[in-house]
Structures are given as C-alpha cells and as structure tokens.
Backbone bond lengths (Angstrom), bond angles and torsions (degrees), N, CA, C in turn:
res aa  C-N    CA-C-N  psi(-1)  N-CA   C-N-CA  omega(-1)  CA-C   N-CA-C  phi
1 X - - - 1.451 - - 1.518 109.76 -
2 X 1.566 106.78 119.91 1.653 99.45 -177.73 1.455 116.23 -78.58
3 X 1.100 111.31 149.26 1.834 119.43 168.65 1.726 108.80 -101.98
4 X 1.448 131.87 84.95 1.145 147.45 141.23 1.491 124.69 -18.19
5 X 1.006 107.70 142.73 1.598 132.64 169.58 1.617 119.76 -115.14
6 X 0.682 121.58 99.57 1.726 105.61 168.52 1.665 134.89 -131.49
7 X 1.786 101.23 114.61 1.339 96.89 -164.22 1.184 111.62 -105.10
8 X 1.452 121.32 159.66 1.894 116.55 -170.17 1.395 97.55 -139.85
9 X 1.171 96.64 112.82 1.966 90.11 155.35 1.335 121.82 -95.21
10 X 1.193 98.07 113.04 1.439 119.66 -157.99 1.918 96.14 -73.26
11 X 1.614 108.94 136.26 1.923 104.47 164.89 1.374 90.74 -135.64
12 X 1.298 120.74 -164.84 1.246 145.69 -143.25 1.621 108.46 -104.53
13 X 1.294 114.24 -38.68 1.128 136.13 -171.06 1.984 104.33 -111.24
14 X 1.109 121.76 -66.17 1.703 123.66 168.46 1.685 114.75 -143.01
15 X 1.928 82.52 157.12 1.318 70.47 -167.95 1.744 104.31 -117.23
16 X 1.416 129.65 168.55 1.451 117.44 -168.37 1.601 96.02 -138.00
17 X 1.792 108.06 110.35 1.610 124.83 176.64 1.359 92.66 -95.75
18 X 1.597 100.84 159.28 1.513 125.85 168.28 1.475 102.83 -154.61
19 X 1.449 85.83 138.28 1.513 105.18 -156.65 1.957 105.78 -114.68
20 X 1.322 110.03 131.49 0.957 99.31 -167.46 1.517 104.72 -162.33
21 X 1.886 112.21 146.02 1.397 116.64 -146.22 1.586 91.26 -105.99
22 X 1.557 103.73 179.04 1.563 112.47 -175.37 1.547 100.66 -47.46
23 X 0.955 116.31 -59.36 1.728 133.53 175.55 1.602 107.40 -22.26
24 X 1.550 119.21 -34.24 1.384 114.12 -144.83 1.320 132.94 57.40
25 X 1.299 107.91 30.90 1.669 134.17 160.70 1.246 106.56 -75.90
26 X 1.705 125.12 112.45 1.222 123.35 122.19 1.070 137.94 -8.92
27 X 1.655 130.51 64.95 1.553 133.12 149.40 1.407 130.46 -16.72
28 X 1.407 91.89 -71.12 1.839 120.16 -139.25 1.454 94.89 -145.07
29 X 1.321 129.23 139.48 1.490 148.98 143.39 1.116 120.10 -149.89
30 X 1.302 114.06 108.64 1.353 132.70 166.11 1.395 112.05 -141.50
31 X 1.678 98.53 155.51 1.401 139.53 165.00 1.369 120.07 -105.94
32 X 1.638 110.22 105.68 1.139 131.30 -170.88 1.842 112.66 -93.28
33 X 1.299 110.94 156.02 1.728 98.49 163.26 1.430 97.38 -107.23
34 X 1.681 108.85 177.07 1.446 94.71 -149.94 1.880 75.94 -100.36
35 X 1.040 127.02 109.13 1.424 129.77 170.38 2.239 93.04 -149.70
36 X 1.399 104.91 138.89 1.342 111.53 165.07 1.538 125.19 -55.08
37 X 0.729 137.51 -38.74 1.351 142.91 174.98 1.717 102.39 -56.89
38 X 1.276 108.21 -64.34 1.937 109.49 -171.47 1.928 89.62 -66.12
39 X 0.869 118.82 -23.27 1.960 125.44 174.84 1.323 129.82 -55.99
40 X 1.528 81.45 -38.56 1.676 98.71 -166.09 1.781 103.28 -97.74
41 X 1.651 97.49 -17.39 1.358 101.36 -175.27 1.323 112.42 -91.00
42 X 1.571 108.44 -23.74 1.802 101.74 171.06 1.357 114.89 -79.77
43 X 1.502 132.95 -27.80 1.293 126.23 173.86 1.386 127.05 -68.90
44 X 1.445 107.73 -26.44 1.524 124.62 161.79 1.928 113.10 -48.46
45 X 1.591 94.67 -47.95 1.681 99.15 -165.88 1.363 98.21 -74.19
46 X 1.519 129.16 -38.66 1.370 135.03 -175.23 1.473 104.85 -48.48
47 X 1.330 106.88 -58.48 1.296 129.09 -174.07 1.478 140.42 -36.85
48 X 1.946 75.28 -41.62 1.420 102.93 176.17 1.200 120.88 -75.79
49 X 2.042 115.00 -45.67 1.173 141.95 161.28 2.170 108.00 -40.17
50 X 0.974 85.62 -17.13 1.612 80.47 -176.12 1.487 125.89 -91.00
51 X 1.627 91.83 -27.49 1.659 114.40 152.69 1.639 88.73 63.18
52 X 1.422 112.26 61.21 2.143 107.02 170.42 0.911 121.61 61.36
53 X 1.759 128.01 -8.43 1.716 140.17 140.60 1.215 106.45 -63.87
54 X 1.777 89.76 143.53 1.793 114.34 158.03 1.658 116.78 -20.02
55 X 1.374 136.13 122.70 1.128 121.15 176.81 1.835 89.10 -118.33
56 X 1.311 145.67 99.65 1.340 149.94 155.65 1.593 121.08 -46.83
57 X 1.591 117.43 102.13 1.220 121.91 -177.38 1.499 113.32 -95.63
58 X 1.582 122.78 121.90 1.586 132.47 171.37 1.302 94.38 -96.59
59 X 1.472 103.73 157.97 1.818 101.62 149.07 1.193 84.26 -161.06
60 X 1.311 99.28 146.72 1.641 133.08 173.68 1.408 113.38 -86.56
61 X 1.476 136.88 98.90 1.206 135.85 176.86 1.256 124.18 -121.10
62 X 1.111 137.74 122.17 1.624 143.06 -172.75 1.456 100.70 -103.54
63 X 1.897 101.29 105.93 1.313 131.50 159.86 1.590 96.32 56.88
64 X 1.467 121.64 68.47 1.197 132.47 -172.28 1.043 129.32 58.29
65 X 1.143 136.92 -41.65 1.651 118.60 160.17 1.657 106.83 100.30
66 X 1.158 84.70 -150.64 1.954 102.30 -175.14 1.803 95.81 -118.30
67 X 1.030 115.52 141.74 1.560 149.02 -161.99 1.946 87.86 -96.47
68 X 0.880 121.33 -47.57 1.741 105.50 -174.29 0.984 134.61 -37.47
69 X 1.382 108.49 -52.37 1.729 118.77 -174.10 1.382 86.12 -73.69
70 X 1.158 156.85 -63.55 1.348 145.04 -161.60 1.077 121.08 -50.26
71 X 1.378 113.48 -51.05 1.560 124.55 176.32 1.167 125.22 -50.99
72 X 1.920 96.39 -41.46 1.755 105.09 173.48 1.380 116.47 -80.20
73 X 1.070 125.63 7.41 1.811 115.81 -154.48 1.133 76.93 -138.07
74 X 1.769 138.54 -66.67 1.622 112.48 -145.13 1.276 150.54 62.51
75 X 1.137 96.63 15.92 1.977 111.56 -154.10 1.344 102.96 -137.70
76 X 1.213 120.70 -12.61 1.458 126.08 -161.97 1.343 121.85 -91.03
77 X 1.223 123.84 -175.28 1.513 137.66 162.94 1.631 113.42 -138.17
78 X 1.036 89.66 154.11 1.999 100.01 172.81 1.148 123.12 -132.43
79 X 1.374 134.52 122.56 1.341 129.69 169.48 1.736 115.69 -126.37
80 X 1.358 115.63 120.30 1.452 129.72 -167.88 1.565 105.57 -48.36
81 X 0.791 145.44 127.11 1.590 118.06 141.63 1.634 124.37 -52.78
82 X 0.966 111.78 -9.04 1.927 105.11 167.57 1.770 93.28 -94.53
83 X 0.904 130.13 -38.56 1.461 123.39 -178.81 1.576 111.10 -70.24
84 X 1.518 125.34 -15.01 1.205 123.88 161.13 1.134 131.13 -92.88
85 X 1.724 110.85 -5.56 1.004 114.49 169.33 1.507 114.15 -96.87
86 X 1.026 127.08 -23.44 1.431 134.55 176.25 1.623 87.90 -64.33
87 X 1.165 120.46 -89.82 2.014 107.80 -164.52 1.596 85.53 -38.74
88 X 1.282 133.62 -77.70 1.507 102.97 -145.55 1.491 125.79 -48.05
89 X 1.570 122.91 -5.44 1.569 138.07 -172.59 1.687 86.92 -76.28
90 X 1.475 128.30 -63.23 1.563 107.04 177.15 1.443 86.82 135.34
C-alpha cells in the first residue's frame, strides 16, 4: 500500500499537482483548470492511487490564493512561499 505525497501550486486560472511516493517516484502530474469538476476528479485519482494509505496534501499559495481546492478537498495544508521566506529571515 503506497503512502503519497501531493503537492499543488495552486494559480488563479489552473492548478499543476505532482504526485509522489515514499520512493520519490513520480505518480501523478497534472495540470488542472481551477473549475470543481476537473478538482473533484484529480483528488478522486490521487485517492485512488493511494489505495487506503496516507495521501499528504501541500499547496502552494501566494498571499491566499483561490478558496476551491480547499473547499473541495478539506484535508490540506498551505504554506506561501513569501510566508516561508519571512520565518526563514529569523
């Protein structure tokens, strides 16, 4: 049973996950538009790919982002890259 990773950098217009196993195997890459339906259909395939293992959700969002993928998934976390760069300044 694989244990998954999956990170998304989330934009305004689409968004592009890569999916990837303890191994650091390439799963999954796709480029999504940001509409629920193509949303609901990549978390489904992830999902599936995870086979009843941990599936780990990132998303990459600049200064909040888009509310969709969150809304649809629920499961996730986000960390900015300006918000990671600010803690890493000290």
């Amino acid at each position: 049973m694989p244990e998954l990773w999956a990170g998304t950098d989330a934009n305004k217009a689409a968004h592009h996950c890569t999916v990837i196993d303890t191994d650091a195997t390439k799963v999954l890459s796709r480029r999504v538009p940001n509409n629920e339906p193509e949303l609901l259909e990549l978390i489904g395939d992830v999902l599936s790919l995870a086979q009843d293992s941990p599936a780990t959700w990132a998303v990459d969002l600049n200064a909040g982002g888009d509310a969709l993928l969150g809304f649809i998934h629920g499961l996730w976390f986000w960390l900015s890259i300006r918000a990671v760069a600010t803690v890493s300044d000290g």
